[in-house]
C-alpha positions, 0 to 999 in steps of 0.5 A, spaced: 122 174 333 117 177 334 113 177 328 114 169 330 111 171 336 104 175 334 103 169 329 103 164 334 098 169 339 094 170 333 093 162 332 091 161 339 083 161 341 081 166 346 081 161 352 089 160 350 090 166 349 088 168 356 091 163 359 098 166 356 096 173 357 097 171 365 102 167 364 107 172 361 104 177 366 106 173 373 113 170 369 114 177 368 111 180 373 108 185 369 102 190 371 097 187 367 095 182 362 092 188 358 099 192 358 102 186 355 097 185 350 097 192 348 104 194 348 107 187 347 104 183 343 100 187 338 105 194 339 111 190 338 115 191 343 117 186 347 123 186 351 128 182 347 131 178 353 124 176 355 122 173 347 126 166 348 122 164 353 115 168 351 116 163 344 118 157 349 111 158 352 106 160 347 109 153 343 107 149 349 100 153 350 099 151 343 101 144 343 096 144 349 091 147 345 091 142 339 091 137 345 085 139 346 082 139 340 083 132 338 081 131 345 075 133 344 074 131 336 075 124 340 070 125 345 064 126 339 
């Protein structure tokens, strides 16, 4: 899962990525978004019992992200 994980960071733009990155922060309560970068994300060492829902949170933030997208691809 966490392969799965990584591959869908790597998908996001940097404005998802950030928001993500604070998202795991306050749902988790961790130090800092930079910890969960480093260690989780890039490291690979995600808690196993956090990875269901880590998966569950970067799905939504790139569904919005491909919203946004065609949001703006419309708007053009």
């Amino acid at each position: 899962m966490t392969e799965n994980i990584k591959q869908m960071f790597s998908k996001m733009n940097d404005e998802t990525r950030q928001e993500a990155l604070e998202c795991l922060m306050m749902e988790f309560n961790a130090k800092s978004t930079k910890h969960i970068q480093k260690n989780w994300i890039i490291g690979g060492r995600i808690p196993e019992d956090h990875q269901e829902k880590i998966v569950h949170i970067f799905q939504n933030l790139l569904r919005i992200q491909i919203f946004r997208i065609n949001e703006i691809k419309v708007n053009l």
